[in-house]
C-alpha positions in Angstrom: -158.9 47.7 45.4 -160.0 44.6 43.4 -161.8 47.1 41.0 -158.2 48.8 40.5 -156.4 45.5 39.7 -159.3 44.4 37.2 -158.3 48.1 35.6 -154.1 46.9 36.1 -155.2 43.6 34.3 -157.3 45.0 31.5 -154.4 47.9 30.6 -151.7 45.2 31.0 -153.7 42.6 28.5 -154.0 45.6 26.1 -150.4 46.8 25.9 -149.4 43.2 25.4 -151.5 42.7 22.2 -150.0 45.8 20.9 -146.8 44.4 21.5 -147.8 41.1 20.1 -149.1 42.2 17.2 -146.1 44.8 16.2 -143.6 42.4 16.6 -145.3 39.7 14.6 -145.3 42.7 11.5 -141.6 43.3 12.3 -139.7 40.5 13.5 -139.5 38.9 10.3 -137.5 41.2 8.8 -133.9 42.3 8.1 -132.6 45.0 10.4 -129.6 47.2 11.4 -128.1 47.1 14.8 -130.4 50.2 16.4 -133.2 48.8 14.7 -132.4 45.3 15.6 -131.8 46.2 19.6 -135.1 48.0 19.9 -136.7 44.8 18.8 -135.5 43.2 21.3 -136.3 45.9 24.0 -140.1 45.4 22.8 -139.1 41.8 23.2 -138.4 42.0 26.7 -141.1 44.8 27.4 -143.1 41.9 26.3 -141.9 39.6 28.5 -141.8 41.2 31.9 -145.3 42.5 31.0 -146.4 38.9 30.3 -145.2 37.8 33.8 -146.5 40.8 35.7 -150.3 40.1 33.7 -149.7 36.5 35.2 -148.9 37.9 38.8 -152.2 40.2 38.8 -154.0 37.4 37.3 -153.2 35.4 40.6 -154.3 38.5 43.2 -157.6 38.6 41.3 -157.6 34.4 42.2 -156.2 35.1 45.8 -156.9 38.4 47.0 -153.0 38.9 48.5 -153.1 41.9 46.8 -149.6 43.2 48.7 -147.4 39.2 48.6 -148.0 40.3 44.6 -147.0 43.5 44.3 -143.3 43.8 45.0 -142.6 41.2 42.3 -144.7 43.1 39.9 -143.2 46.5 40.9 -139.9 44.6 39.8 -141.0 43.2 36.7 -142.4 47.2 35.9 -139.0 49.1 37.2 -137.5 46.5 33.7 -140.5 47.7 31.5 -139.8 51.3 32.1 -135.9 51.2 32.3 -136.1 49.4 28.9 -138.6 52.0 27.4 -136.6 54.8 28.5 -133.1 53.3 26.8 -135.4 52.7 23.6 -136.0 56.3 23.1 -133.2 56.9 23.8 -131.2 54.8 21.1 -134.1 56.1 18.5 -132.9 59.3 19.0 -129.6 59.9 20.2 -127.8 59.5 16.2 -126.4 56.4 14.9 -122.7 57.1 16.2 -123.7 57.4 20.1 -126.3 54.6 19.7 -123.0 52.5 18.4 -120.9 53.5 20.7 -123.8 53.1 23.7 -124.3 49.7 22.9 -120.6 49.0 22.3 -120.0 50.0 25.8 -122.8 47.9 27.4 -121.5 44.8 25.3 -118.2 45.9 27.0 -119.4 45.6 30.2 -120.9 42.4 29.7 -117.8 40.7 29.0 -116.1 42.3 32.0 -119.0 40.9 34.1 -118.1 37.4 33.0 -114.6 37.8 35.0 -116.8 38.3 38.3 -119.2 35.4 37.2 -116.8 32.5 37.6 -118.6 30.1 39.8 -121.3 30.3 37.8 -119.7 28.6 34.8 -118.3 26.2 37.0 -121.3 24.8 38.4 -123.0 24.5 34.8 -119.9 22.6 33.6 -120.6 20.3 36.7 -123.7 20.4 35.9 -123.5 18.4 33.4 -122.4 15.1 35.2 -118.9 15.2 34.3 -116.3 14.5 37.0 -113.7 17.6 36.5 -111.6 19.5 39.2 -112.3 23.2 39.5 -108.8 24.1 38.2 -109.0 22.5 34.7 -113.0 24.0 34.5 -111.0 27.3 35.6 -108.9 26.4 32.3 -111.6 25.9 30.3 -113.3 29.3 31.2 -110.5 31.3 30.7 -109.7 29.3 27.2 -113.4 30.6 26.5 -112.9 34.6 27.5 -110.1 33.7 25.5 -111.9 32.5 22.3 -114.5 34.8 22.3 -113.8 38.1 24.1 -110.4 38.8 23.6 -110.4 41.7 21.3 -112.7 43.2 24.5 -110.3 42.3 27.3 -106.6 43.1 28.3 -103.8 41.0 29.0 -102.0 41.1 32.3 -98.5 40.4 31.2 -97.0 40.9 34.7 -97.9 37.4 36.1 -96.3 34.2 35.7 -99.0 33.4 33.2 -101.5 35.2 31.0 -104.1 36.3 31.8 -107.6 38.4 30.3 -108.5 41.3 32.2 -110.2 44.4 31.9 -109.4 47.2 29.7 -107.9 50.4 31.7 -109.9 53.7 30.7 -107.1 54.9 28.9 -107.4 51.6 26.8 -111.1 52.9 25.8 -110.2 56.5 25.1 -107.2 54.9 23.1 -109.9 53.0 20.7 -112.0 56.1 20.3 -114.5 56.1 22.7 -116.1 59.3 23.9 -116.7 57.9 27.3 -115.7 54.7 29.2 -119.2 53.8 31.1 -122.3 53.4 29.3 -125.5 56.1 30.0 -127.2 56.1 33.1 -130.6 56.3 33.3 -130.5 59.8 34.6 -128.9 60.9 31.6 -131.0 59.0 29.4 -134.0 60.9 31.0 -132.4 64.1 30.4 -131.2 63.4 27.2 -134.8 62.9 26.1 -136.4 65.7 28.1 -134.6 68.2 26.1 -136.6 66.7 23.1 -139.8 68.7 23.5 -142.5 66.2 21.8 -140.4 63.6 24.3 -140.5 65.7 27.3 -143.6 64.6 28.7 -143.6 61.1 28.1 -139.7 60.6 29.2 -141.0 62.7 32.8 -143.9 60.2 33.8 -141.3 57.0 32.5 -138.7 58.3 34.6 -140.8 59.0 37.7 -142.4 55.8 37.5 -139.0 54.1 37.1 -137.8 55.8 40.3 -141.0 54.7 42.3 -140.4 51.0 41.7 -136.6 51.4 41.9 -137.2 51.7 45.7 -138.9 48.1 45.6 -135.5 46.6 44.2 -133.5 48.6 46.4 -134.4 48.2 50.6 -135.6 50.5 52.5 -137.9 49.7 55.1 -140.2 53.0 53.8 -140.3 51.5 50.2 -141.2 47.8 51.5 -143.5 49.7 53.8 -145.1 51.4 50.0 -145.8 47.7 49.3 -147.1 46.4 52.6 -149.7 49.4 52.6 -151.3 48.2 49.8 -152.8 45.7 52.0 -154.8 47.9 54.4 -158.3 47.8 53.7 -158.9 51.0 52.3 -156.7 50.2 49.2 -153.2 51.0 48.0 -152.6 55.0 48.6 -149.3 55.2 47.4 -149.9 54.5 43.9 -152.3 53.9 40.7 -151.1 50.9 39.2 -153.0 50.9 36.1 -152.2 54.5 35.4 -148.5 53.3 35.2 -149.3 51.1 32.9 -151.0 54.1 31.2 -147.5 55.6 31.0 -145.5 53.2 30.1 -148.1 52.4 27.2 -147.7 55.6 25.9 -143.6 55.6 25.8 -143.9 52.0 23.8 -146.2 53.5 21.3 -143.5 56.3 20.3 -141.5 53.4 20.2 -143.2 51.6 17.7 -144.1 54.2 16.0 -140.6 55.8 15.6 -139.1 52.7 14.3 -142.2 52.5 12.0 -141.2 56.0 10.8 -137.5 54.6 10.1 -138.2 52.0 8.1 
């Protein structure tokens, strides 16, 4: 099993420098939106790689090969999720990708009203003595500020106040649909794509594999746990997923190389 994590450090450590060294060839540039947001997909990519190269770097220095892996699964289920959406915004035409990410920054601001006591205690983080009605004034002055051509007004209280816009709101504006993709349909969006199809198949399954260490089930904590039984992890190759998702970031890369 140690063998298999030096191969899971080794093709981690290689994927970042590819990274790496892309984005320090791109980032300096100008770019449009789609271009722009796959940047920052890379970015990320980069980042929960990073962490996950960090994690196997401390089960080479321990041994606890199993207390490792369910944060690492995590880190991956982002890496793959994130590739996917990247080929997908590559090569779903500019209108979709616009509307795609118009959706998502949609639902991001409609997050914020369910986020509330979060804001609160950063205000009070800050060491200044306010009641949570007037920070409650403050946040909704800010949804205000910032987000209100996003939001809806409620008109049918005694005061005003921002809330989500209805579906029919959405279709009203133009848009085609009122939730952003799924990562279903992302998969078989790009599966229909034949140079894509095989690539976008071994993202996907991956993705579904550690989607069952975010979500409990005592069978998918039980895919973890076997890993430390002495005749090694049986459920899965961890360095050939990082095979996999290697090969989605290269088309990546190399699409928006292509673009430009």
């Amino acid at each position: 099993m140690i063998t298999e994590i030096k191969e899971l450090f080794a093709e981690e450590l290689t994927l970042l420098k590819k990274i790496h060294k892309y984005g320090k060839e791109h980032s300096q540039r100008e770019h449009e939106r789609v271009e722009n947001v796959k940047l920052l997909l890379l970015y990320r990519i980069y980042s929960n790689l990073y962490s996950s190269l960090l994690l196997t770097a401390q089960i080479l220095k321990t041994g606890k090969i199993s207390f490792f892996q369910l944060p690492i699964g995590l880190l991956l289920r982002c890496c793959f999720t994130d590739c996917l959406f990247a080929l997908y915004i590559q090569r779903v035409g500019e209108k979709q990708a616009y509307e795609e990410l118009d959706l998502r920054t949609l639902e991001y601001v409609n997050s914020m009203l369910e986020r509330k006591e979060v804001y609160r205690d950063q205000v009070k983080s800050t060491g200044k003595i306010l009641d949570d009605v007037f920070i409650d004034h403050l946040w909704e002055l800010t949804m205000e500020d910032n987000f209100l051509g996003l939001l809806a007004l409620d008109d049918n209280l005694e005061e005003l106040m921002v809330i989500k816009q209805s579906k029919q709101q959405l279709k009203d504006e133009g848009f085609s649909r009122v939730k952003s993709v799924m990562t279903k349909d992302v998969v078989n969006f790009l599966i229909r794509i034949p140079e894509l199809e095989k690539v976008a198949t071994r993202l996907f399954h991956y993705y579904k594999y550690f989607s069952q260490y975010e979500h409990f089930s005592e069978n998918g904590q039980g895919d973890v746990l076997v890993s430390s039984k002495k005749d090694g992890n049986d459920n899965i190759h961890l360095p050939s997923a990082i095979r996999a998702l290697s090969a989605g970031v290269e088309i990546v890369m190399n699409i928006i190389a292509n673009d430009e």
